[in-house]
C-alpha positions as semicolon CSV with decimal commas, in nm:
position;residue;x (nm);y (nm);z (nm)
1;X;0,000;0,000;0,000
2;X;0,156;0,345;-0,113
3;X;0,151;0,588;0,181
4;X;0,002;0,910;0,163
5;X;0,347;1,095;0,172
6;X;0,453;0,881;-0,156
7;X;0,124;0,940;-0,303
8;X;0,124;1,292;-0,286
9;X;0,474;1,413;-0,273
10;X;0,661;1,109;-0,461
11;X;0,908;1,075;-0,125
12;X;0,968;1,215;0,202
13;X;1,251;1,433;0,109
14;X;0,984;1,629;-0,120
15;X;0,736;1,619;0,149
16;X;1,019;1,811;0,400
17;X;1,105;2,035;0,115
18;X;0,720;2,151;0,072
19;X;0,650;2,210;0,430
20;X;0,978;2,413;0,476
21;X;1,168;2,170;0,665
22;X;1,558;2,052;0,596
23;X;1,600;1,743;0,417
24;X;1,746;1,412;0,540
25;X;2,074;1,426;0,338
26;X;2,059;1,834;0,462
27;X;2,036;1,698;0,794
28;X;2,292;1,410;0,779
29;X;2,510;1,715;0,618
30;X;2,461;1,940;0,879
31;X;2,503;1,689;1,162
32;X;2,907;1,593;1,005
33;X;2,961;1,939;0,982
34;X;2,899;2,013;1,330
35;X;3,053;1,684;1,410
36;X;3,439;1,815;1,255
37;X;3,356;2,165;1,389
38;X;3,348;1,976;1,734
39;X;3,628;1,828;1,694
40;X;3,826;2,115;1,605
41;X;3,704;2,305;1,930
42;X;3,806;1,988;2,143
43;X;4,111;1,900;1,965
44;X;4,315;2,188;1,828
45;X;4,356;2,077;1,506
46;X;4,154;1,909;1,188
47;X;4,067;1,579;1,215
48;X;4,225;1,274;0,984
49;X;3,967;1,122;0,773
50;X;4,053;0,802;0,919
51;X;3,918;0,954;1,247
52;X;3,576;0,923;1,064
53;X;3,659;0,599;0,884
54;X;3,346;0,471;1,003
55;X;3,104;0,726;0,844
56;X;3,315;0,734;0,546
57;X;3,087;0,627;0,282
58;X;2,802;0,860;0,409
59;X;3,082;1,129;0,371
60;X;3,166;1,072;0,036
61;X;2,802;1,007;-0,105
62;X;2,690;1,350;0,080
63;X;3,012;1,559;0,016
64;X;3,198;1,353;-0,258
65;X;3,552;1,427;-0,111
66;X;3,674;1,432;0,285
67;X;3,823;1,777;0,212
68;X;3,492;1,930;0,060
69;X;3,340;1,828;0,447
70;X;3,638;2,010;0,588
71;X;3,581;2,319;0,353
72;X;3,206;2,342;0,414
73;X;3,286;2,266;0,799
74;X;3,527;2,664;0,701
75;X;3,830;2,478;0,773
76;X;4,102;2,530;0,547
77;X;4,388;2,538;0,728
78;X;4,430;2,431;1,101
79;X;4,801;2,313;1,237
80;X;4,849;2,105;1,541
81;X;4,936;2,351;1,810
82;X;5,284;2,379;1,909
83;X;5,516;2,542;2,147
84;X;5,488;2,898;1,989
85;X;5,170;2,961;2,114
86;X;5,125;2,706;2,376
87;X;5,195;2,836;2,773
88;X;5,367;2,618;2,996
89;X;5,039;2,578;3,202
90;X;4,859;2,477;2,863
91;X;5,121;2,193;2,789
92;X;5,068;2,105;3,124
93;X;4,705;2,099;3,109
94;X;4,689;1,882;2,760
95;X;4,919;1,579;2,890
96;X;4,753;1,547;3,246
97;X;4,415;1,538;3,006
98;X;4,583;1,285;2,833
99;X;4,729;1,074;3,152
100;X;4,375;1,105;3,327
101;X;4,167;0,989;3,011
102;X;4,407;0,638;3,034
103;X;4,420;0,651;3,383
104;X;4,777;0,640;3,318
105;X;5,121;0,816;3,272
106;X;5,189;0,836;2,890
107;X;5,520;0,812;2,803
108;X;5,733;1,003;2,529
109;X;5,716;0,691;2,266
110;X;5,340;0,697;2,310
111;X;5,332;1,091;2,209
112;X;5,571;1,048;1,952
113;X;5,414;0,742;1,765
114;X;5,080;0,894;1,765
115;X;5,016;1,151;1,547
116;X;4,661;1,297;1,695
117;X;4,932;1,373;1,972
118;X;5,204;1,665;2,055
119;X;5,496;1,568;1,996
120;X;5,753;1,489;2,281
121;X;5,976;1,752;2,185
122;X;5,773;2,038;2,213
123;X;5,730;1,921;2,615
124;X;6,084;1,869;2,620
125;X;6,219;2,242;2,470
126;X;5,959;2,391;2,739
127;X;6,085;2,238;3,035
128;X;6,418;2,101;2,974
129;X;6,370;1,773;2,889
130;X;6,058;1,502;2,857
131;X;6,190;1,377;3,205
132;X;6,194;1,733;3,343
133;X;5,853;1,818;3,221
134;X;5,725;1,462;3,403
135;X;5,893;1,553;3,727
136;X;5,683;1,879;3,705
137;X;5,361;1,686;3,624
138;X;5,353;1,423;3,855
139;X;5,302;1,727;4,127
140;X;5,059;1,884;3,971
141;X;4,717;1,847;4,153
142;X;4,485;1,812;3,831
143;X;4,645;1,478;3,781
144;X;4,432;1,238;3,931
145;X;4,575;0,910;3,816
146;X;4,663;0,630;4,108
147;X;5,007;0,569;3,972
148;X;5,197;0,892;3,994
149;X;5,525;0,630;3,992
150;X;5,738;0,716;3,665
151;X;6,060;0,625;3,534
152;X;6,200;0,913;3,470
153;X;6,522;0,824;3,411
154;X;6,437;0,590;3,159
155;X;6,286;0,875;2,941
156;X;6,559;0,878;2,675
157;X;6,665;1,267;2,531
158;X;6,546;1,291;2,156
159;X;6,838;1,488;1,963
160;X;6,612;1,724;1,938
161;X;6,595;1,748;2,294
162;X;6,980;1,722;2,326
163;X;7,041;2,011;2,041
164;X;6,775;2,266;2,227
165;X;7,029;2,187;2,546
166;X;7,360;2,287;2,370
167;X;7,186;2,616;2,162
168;X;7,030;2,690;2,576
169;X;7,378;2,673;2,705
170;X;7,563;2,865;2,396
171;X;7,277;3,150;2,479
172;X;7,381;3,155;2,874
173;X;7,730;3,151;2,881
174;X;7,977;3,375;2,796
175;X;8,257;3,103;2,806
176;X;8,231;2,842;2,624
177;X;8,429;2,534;2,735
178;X;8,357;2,188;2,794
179;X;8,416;2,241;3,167
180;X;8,151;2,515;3,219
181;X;7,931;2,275;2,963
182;X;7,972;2,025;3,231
183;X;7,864;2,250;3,490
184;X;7,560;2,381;3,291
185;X;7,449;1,999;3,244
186;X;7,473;1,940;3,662
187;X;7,330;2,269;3,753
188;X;7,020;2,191;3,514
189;X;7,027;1,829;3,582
190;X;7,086;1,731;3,266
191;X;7,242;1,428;3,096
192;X;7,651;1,358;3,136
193;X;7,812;1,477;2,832
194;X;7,919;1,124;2,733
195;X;7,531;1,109;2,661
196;X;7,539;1,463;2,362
197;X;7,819;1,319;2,253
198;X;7,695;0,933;2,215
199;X;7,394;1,086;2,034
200;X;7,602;1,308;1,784
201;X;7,870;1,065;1,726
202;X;8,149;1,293;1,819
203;X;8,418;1,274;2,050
204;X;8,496;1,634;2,032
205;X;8,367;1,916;2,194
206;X;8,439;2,118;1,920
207;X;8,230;1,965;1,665
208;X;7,957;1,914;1,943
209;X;7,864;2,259;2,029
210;X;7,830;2,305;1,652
211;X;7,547;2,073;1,669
């Protein structure tokens, strides 16, 4: 039996249309774009479209292309946010989000391996190091995990990490020697210098500080 909607209007999405109401692909539309708007507010940054892997077919019948849902969602350009316009307090804030969502410390691999994630480096040129930055965090009252035990000392120094340390120490001193580098490094708690040098492959202190 042919409902009266059919009957009269052929299908719904003409009925919705005649009485002034959005259509169901306008709706489904609507609710994706407000969907990727969310997650830009809660996030930072645009999502991958393997973040809506799920819903991907919908996408592409609705929209035809991922990007032409991230242009009608007005994003055209959105970076991951970084150091440069990050506060110390903000970093802070993002990884003890992190740690309490997993009930859990996560560790510099995890960050780094993940790309929805900061990267460790921009915790490490903030505070030091990764290890610093966890010895900071782990007395922070906002993080409510049970386990606040962390191996900090296992947390190896990306080169990254070890580079921003030298350029820190060229900026701060006036002489530069590998006995007031040695200083700088205990003062700061840092790694030994065997450890820069390891990492760069150099035996020289020379060739290190040009790192």
């Amino acid at each position: 039996m042919i409902s009266p909607v059919r009957r009269s209007w052929g299908n719904y999405n003409a009925f919705l249309k005649d009485i002034g109401e959005k259509t169901l692909n306008e709706r489904t539309k609507e609710k994706y774009i407000n969907q990727v708007k969310k997650f830009v507010d809660d996030n930072g940054r645009k999502p991958l479209s393997a973040e809506f892997s799920k819903n991907m077919l919908t996408i592409v019948r609705i929209f035809g292309y991922w990007n032409n849902l991230l242009l009608e969602a007005g994003i055209k350009e959105i970076r991951i946010v970084n150091r440069s316009n990050m506060t110390d307090d903000e970093l802070l804030e993002y990884y003890i989000n992190l740690c309490n969502k997993e009930n859990r410390l996560i560790t510099s691999k995890e960050l780094d391996k993940n790309p929805v994630y900061l990267n460790s480096h921009i915790f490490g040129s903030k505070f030091g190091s990764f290890g610093e930055f966890l010895k900071v965090t782990i007395n922070d009252e906002r993080l409510k995990i049970k386990d606040k035990k962390c191996k900090i000392r296992t947390e190896k120094y990306t080169q990254e990490e070890l580079a921003y340390h030298i350029k820190q120490y060229l900026e701060s001193e006036t002489i530069i020697t590998i006995r007031t580098f040695k200083q700088y490094l205990k003062v700061n708690k840092l790694a030994s210098i065997n450890t820069y040098k390891n990492r760069f492959r150099t035996r020289s202190f020379k060739e290190l500080i040009k790192v």
